[in-house]
PDB file of N, CA, C, O and CB in Angstrom:
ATOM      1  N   UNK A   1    -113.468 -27.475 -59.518  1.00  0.00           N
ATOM      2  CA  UNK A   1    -112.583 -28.395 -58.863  1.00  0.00           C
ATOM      3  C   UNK A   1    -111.878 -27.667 -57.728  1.00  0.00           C
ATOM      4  O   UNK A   1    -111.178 -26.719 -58.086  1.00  0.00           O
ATOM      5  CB  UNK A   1    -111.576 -28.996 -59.857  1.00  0.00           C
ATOM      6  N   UNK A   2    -111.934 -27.945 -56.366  1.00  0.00           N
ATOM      7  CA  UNK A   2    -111.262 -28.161 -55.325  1.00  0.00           C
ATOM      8  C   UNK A   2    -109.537 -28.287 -55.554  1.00  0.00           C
ATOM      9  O   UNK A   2    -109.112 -29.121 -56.353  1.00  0.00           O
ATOM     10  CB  UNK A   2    -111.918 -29.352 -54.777  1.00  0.00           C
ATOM     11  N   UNK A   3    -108.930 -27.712 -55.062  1.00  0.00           N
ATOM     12  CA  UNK A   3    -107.430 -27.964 -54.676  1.00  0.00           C
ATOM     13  C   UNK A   3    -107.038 -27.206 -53.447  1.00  0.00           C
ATOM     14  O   UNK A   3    -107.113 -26.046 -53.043  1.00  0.00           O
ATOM     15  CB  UNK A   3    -106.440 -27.532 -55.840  1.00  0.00           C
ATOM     16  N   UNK A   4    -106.529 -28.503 -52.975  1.00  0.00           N
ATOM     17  CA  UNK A   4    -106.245 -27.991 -51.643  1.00  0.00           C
ATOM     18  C   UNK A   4    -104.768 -27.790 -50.950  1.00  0.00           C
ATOM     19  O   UNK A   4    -104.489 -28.941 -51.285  1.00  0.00           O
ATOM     20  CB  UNK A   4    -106.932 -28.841 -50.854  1.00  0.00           C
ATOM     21  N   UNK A   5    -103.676 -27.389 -50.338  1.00  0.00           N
ATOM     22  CA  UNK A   5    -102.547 -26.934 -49.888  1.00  0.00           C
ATOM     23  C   UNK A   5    -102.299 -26.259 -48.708  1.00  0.00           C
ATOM     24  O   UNK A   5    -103.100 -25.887 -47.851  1.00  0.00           O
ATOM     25  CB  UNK A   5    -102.176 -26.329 -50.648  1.00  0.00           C
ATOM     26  N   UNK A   6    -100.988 -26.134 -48.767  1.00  0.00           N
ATOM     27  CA  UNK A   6    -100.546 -25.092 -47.558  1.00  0.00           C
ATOM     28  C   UNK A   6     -99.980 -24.327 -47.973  1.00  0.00           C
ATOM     29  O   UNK A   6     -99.751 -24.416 -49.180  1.00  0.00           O
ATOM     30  CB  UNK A   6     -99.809 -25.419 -46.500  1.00  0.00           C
ATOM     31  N   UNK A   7     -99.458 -23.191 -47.243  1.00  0.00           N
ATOM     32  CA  UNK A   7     -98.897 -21.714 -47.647  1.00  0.00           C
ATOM     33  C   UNK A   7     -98.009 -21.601 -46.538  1.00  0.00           C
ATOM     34  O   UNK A   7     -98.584 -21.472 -45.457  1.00  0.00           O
ATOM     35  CB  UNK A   7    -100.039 -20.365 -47.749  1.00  0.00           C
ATOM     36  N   UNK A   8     -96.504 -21.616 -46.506  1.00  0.00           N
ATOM     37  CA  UNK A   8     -95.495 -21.078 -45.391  1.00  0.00           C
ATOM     38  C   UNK A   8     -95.627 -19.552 -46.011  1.00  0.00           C
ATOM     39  O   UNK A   8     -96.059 -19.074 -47.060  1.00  0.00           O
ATOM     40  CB  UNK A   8     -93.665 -21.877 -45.362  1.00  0.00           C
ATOM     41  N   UNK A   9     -94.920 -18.956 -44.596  1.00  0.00           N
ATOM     42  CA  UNK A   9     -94.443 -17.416 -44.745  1.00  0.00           C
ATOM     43  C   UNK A   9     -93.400 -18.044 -44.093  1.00  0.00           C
ATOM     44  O   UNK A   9     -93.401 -18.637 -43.014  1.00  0.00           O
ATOM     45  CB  UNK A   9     -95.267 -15.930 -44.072  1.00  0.00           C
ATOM     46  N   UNK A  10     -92.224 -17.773 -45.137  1.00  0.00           N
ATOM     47  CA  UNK A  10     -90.617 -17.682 -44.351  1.00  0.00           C
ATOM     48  C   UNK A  10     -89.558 -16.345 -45.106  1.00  0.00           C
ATOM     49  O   UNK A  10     -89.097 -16.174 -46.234  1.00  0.00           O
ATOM     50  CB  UNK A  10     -89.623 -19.545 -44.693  1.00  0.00           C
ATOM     51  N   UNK A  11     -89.495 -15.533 -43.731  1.00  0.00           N
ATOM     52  CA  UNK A  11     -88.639 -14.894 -44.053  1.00  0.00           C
ATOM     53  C   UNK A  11     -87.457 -14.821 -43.475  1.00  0.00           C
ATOM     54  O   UNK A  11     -87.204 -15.615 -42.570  1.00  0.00           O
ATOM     55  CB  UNK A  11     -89.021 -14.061 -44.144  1.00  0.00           C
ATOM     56  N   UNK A  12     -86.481 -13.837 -43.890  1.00  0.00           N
ATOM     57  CA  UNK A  12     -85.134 -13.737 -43.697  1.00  0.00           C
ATOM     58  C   UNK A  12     -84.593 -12.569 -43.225  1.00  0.00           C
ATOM     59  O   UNK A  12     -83.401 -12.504 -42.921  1.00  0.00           O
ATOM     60  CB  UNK A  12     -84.558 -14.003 -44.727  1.00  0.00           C
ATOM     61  N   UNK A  13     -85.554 -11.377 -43.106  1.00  0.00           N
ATOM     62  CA  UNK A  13     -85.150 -10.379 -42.980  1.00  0.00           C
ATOM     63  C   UNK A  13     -84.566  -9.631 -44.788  1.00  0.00           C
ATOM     64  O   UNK A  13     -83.964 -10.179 -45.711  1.00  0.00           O
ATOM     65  CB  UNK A  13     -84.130 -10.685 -41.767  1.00  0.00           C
ATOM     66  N   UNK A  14     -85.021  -8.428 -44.654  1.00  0.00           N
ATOM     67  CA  UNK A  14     -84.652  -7.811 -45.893  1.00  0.00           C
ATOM     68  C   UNK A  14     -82.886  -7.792 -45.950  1.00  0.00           C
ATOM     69  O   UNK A  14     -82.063  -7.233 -45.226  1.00  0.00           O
ATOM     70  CB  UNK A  14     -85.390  -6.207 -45.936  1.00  0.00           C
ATOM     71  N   UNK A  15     -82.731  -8.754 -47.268  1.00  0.00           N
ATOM     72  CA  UNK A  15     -81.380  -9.009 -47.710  1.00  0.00           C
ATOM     73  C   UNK A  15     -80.506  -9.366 -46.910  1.00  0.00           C
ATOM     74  O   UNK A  15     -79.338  -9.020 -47.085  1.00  0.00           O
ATOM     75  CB  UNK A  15     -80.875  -8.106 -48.242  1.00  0.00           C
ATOM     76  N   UNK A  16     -80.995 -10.366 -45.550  1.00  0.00           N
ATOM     77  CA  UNK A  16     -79.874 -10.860 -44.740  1.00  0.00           C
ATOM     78  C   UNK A  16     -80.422 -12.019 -44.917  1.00  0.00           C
ATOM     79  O   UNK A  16     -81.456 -12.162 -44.264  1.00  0.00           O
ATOM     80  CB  UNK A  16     -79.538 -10.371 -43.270  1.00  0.00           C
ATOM     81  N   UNK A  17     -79.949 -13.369 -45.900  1.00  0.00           N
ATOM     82  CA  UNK A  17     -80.137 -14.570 -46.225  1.00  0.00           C
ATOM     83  C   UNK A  17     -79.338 -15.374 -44.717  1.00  0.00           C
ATOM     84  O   UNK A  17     -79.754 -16.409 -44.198  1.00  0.00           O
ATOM     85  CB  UNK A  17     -79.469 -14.832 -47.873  1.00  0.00           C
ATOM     86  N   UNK A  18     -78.384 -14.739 -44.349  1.00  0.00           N
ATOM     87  CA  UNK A  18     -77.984 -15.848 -43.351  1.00  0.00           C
ATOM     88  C   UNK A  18     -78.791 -15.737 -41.985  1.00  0.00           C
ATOM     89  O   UNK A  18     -78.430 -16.298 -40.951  1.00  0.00           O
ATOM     90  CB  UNK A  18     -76.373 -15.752 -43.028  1.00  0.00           C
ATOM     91  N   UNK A  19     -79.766 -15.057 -42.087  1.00  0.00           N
ATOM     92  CA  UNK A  19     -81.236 -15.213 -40.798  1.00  0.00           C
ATOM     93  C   UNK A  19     -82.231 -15.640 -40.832  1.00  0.00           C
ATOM     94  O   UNK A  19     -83.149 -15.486 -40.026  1.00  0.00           O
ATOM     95  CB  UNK A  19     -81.857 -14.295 -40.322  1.00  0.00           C
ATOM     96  N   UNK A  20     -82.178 -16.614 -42.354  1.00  0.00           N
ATOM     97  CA  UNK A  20     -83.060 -17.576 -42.552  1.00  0.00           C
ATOM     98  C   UNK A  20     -82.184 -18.854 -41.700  1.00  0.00           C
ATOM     99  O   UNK A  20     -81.064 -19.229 -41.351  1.00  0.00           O
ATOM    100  CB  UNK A  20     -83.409 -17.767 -44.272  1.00  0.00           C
ATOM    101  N   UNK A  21     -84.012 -19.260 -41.671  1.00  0.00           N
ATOM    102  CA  UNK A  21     -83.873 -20.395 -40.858  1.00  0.00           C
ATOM    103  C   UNK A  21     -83.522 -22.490 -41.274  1.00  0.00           C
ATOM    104  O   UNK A  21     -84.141 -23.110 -42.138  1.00  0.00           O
ATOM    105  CB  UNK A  21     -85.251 -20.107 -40.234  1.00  0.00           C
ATOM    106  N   UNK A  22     -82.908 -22.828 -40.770  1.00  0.00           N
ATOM    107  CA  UNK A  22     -82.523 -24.172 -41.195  1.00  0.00           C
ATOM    108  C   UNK A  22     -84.384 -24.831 -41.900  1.00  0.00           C
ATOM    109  O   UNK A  22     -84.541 -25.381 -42.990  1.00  0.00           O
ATOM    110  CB  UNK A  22     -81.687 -25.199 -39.448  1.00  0.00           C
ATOM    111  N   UNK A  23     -85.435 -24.549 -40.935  1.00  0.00           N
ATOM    112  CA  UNK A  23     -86.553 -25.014 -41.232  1.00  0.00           C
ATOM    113  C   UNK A  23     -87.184 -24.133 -42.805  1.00  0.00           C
ATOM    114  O   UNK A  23     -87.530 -24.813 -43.771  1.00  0.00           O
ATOM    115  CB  UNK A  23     -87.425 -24.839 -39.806  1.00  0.00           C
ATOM    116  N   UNK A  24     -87.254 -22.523 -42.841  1.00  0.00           N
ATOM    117  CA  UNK A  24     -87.790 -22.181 -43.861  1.00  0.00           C
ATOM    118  C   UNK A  24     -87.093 -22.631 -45.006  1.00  0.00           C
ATOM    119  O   UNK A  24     -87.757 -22.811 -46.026  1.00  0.00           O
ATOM    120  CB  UNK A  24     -87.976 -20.972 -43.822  1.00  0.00           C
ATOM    121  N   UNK A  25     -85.769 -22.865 -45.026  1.00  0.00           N
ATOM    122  CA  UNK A  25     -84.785 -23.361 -45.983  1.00  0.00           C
ATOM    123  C   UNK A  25     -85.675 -24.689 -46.738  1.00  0.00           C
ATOM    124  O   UNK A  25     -85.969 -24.773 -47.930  1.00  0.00           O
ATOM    125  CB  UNK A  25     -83.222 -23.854 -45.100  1.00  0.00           C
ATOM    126  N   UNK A  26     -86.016 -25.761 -45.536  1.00  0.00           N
ATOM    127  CA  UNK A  26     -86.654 -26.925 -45.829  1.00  0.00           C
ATOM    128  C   UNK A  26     -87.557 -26.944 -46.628  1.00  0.00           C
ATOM    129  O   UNK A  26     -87.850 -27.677 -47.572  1.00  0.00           O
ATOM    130  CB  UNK A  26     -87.067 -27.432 -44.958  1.00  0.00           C
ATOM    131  N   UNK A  27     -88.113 -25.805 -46.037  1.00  0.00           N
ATOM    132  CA  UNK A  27     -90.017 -25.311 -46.458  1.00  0.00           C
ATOM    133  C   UNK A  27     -89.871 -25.246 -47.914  1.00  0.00           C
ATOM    134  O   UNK A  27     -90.526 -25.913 -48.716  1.00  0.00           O
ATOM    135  CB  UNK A  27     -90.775 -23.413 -45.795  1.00  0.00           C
ATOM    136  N   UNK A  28     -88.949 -24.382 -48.196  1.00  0.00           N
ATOM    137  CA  UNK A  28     -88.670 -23.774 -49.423  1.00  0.00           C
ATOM    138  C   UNK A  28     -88.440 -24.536 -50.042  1.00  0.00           C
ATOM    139  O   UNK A  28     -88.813 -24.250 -51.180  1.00  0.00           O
ATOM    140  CB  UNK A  28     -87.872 -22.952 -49.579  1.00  0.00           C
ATOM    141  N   UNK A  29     -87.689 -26.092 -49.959  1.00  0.00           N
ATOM    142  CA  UNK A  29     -86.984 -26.926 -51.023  1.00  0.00           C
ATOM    143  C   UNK A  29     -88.214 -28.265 -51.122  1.00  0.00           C
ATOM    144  O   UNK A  29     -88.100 -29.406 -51.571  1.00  0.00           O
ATOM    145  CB  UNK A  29     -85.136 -27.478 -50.427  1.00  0.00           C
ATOM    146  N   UNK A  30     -89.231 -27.644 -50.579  1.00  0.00           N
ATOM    147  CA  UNK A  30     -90.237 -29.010 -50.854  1.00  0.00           C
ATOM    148  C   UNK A  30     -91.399 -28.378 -51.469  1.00  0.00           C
ATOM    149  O   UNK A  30     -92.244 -29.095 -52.004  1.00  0.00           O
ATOM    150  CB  UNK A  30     -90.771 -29.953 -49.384  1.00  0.00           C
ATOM    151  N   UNK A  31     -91.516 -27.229 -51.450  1.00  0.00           N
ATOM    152  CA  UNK A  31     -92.964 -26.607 -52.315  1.00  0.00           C
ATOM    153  C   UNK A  31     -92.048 -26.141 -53.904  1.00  0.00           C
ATOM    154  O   UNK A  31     -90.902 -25.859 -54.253  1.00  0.00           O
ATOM    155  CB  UNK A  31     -93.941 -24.704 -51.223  1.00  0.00           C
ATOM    156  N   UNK A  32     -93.753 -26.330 -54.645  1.00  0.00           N
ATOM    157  CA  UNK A  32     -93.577 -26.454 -55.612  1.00  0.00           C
ATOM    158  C   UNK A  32     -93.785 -24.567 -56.456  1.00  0.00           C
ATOM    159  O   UNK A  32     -93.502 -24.280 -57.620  1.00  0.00           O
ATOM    160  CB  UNK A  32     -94.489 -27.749 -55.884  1.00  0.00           C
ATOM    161  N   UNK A  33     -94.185 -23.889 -55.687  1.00  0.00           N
ATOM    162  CA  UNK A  33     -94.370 -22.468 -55.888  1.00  0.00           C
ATOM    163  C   UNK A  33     -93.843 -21.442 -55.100  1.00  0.00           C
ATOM    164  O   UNK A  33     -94.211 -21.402 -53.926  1.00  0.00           O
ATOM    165  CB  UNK A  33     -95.532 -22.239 -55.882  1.00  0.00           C
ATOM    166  N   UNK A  34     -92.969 -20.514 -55.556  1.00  0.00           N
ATOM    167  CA  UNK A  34     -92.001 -19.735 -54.609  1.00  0.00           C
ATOM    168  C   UNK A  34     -92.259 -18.615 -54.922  1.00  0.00           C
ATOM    169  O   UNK A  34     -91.835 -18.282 -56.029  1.00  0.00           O
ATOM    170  CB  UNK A  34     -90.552 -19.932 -54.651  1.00  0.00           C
ATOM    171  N   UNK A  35     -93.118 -17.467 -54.039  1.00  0.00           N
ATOM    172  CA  UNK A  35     -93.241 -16.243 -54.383  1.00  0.00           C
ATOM    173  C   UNK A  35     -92.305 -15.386 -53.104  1.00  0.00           C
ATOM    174  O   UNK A  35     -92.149 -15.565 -51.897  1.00  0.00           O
ATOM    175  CB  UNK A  35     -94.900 -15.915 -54.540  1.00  0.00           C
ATOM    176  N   UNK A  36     -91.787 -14.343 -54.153  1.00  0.00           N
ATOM    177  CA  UNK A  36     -90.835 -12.899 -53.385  1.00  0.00           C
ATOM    178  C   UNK A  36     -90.925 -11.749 -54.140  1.00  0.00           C
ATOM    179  O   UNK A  36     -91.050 -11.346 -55.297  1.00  0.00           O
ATOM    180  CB  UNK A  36     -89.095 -13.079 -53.253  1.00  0.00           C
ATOM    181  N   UNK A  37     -90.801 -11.366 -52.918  1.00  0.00           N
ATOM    182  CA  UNK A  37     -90.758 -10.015 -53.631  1.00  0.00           C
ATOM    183  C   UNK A  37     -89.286  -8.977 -53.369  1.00  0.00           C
ATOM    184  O   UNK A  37     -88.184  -9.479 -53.145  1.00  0.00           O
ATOM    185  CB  UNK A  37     -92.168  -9.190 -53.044  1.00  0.00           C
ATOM    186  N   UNK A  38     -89.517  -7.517 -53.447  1.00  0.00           N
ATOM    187  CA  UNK A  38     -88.262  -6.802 -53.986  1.00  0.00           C
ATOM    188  C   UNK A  38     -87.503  -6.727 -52.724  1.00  0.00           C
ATOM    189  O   UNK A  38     -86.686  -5.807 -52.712  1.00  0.00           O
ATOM    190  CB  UNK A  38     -88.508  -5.274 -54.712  1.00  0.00           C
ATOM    191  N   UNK A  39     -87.555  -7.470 -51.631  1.00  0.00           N
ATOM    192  CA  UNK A  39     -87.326  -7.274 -50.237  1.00  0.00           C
ATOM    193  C   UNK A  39     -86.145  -8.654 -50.291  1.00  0.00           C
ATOM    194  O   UNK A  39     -84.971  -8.657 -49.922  1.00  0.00           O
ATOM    195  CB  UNK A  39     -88.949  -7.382 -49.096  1.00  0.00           C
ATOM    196  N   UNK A  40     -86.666  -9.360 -50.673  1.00  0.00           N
ATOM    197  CA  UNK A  40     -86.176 -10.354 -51.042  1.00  0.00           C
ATOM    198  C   UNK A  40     -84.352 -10.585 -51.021  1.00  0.00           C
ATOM    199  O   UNK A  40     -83.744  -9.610 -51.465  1.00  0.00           O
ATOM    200  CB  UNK A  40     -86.822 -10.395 -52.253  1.00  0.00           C
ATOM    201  N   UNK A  41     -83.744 -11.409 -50.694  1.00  0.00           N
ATOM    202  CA  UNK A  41     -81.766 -11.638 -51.116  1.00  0.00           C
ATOM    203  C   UNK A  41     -82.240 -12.761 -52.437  1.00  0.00           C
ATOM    204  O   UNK A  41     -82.981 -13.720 -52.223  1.00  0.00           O
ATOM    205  CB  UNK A  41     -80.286 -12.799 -49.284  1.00  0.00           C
ATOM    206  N   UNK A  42     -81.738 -12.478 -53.629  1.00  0.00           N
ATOM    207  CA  UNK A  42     -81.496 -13.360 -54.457  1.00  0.00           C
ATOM    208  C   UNK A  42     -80.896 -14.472 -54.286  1.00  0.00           C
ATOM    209  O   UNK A  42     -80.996 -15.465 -55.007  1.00  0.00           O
ATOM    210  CB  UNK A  42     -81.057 -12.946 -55.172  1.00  0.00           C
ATOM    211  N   UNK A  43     -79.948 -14.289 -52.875  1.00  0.00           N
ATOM    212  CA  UNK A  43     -79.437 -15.590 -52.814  1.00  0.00           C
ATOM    213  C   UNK A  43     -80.707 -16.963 -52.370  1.00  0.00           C
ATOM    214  O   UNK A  43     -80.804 -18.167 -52.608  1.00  0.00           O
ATOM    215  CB  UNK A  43     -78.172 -15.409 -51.647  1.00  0.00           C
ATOM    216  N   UNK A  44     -81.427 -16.035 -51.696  1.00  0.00           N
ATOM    217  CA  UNK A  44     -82.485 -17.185 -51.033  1.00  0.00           C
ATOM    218  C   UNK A  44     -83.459 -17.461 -51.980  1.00  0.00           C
ATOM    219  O   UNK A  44     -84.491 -18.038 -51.634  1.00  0.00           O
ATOM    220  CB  UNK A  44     -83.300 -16.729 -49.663  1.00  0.00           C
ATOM    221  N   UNK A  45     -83.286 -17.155 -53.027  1.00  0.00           N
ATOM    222  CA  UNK A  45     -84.253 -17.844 -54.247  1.00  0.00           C
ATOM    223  C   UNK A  45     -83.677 -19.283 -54.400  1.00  0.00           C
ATOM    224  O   UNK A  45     -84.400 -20.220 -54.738  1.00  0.00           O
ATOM    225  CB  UNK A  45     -84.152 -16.963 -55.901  1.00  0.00           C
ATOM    226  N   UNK A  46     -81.807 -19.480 -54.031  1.00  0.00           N
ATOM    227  CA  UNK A  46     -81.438 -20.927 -54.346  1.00  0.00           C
ATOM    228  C   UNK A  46     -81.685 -22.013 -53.431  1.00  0.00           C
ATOM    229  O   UNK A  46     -80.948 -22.996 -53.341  1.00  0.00           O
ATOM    230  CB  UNK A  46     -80.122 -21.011 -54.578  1.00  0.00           C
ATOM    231  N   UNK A  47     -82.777 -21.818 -52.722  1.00  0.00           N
ATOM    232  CA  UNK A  47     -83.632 -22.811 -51.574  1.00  0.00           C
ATOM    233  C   UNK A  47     -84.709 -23.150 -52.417  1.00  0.00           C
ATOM    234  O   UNK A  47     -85.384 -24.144 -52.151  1.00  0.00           O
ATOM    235  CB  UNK A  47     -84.251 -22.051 -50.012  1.00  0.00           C
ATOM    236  N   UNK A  48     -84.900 -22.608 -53.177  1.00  0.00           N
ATOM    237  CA  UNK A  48     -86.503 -23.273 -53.629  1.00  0.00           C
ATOM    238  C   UNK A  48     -85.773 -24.555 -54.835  1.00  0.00           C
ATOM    239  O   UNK A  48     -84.687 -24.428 -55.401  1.00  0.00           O
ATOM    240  CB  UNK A  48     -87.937 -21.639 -54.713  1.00  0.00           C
ATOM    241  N   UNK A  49     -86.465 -25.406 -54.940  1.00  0.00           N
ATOM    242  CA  UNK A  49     -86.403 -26.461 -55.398  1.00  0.00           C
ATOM    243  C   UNK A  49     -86.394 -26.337 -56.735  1.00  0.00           C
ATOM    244  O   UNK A  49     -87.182 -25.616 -57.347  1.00  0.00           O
ATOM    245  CB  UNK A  49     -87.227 -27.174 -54.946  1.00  0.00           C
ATOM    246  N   UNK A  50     -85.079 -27.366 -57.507  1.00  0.00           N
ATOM    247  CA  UNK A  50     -85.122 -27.269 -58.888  1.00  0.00           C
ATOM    248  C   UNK A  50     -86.035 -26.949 -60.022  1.00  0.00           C
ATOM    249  O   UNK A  50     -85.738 -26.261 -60.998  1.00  0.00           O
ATOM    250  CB  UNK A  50     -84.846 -28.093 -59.102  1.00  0.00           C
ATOM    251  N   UNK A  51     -87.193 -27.533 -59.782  1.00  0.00           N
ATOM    252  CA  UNK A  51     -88.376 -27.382 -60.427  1.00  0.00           C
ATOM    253  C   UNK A  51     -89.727 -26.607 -59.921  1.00  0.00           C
ATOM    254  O   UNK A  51     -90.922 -26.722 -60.195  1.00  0.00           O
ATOM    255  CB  UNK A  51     -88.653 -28.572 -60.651  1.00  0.00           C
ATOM    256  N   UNK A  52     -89.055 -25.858 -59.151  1.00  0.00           N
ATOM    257  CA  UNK A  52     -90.271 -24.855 -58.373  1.00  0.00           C
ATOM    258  C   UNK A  52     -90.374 -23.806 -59.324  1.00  0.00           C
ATOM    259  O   UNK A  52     -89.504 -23.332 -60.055  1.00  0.00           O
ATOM    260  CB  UNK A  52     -89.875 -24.132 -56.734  1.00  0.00           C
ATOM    261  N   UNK A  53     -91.737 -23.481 -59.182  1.00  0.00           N
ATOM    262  CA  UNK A  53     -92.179 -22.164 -59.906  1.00  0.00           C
ATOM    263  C   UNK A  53     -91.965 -20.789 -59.013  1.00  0.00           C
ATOM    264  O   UNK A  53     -92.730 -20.459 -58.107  1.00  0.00           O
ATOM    265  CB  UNK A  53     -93.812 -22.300 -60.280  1.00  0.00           C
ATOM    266  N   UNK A  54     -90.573 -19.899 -59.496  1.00  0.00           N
ATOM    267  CA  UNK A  54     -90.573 -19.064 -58.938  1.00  0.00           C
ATOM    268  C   UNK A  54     -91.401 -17.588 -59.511  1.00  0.00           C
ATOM    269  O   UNK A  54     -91.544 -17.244 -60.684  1.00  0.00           O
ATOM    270  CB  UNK A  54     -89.367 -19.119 -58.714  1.00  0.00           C
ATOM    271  N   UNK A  55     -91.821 -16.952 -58.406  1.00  0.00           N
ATOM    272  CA  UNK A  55     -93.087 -15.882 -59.023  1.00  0.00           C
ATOM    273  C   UNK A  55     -92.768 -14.850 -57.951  1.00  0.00           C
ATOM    274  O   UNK A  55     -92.803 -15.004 -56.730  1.00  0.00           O
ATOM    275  CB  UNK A  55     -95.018 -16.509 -58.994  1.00  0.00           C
ATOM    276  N   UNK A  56     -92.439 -13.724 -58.680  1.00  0.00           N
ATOM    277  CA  UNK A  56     -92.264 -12.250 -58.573  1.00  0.00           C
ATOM    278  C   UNK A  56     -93.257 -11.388 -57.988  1.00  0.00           C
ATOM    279  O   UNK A  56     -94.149 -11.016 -58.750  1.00  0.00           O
ATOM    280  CB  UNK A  56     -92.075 -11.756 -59.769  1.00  0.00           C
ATOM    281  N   UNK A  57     -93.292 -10.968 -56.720  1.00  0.00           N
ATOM    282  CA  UNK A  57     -95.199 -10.449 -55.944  1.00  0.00           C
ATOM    283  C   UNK A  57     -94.267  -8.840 -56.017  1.00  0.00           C
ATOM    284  O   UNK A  57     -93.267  -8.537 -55.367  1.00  0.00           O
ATOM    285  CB  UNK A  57     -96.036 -11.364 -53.392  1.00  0.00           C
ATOM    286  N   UNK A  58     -95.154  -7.860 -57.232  1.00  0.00           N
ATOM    287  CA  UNK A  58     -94.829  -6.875 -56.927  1.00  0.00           C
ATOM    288  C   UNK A  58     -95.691  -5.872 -56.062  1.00  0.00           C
ATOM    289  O   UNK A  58     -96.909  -5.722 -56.149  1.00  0.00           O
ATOM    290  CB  UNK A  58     -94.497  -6.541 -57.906  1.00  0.00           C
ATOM    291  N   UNK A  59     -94.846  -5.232 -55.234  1.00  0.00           N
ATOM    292  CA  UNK A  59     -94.914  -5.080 -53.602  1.00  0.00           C
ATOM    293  C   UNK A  59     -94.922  -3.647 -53.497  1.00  0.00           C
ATOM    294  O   UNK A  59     -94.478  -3.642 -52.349  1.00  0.00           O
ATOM    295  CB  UNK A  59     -93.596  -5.765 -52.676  1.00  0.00           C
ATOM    296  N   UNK A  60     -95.044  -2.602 -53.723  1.00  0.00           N
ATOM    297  CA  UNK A  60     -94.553  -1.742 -53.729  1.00  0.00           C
ATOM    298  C   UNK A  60     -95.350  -0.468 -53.332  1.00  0.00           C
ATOM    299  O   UNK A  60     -96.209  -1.282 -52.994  1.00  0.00           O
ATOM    300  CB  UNK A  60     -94.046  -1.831 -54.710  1.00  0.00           C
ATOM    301  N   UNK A  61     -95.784   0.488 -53.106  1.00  0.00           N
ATOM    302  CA  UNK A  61     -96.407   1.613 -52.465  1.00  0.00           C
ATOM    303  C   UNK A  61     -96.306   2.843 -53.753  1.00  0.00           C
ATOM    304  O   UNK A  61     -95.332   2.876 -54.505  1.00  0.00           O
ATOM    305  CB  UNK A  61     -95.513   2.017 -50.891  1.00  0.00           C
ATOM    306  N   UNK A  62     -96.903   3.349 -53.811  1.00  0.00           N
ATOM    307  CA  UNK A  62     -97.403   4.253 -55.062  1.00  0.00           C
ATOM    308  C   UNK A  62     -95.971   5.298 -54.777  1.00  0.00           C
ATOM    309  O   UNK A  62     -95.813   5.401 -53.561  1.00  0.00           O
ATOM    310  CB  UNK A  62     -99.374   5.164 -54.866  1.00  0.00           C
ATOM    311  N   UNK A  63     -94.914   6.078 -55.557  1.00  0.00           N
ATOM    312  CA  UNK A  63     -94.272   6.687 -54.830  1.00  0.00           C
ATOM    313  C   UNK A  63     -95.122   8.608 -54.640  1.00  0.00           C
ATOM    314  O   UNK A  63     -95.355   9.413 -55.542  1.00  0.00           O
ATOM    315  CB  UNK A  63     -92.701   6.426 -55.541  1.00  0.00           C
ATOM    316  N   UNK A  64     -95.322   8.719 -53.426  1.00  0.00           N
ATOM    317  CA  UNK A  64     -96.359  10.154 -53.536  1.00  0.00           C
ATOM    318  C   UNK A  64     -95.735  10.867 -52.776  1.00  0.00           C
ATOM    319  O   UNK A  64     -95.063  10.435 -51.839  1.00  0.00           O
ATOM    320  CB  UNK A  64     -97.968  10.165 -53.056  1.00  0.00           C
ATOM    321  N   UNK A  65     -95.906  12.384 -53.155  1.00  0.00           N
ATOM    322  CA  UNK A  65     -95.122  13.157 -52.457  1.00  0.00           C
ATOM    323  C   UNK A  65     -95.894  13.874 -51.596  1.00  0.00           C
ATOM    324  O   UNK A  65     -96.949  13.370 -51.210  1.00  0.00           O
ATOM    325  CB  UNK A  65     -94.357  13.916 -53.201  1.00  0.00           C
ATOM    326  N   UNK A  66     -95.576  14.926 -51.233  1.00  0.00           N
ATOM    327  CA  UNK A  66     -95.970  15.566 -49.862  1.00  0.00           C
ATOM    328  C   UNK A  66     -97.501  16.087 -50.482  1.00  0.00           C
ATOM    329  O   UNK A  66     -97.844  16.214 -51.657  1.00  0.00           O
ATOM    330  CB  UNK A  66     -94.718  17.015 -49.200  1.00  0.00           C
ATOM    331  N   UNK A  67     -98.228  16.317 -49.291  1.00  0.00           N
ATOM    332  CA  UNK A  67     -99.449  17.087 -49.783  1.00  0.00           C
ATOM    333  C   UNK A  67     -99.495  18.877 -50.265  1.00  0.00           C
ATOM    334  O   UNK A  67     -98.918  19.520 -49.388  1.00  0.00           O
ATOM    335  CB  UNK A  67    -100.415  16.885 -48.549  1.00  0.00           C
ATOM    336  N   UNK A  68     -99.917  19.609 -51.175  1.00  0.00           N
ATOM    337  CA  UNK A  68     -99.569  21.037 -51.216  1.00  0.00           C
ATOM    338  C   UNK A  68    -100.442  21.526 -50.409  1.00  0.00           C
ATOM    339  O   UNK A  68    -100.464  22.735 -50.181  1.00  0.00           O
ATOM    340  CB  UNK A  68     -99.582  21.726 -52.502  1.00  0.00           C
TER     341      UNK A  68
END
């Protein structure tokens, strides 16, 4: 079975929620699946819609140190 959709990218800048935009705000409160990751302001998780599935994209880079 086929299912078909769209995918926004809206960001905000890492942990500055007030440089989101009036439109991604929108975006956010009409889809039904909300993925972020650790870059993320917790506050801008409260744009996604009551019943949205919020989902955790872990993001992260191996931590490696210098070469010997």
């Amino acid at each position: 079975m086929s299912k078909s959709g769209k995918v926004y990218l809206v960001g905000a800048g890492p942990w500055r929620s007030r440089l989101g935009t009036l439109r991604g705000q929108g975006v956010r409160r009409e889809c039904g699946r909300d993925h972020y990751d650790h870059l993320a302001n917790p506050e801008t998780l409260g744009w996604a819609r009551d019943d949205a599935e919020i989902i955790y994209v872990v993001k992260r880079l191996a931590n490696r140190g210098a070469p010997e």
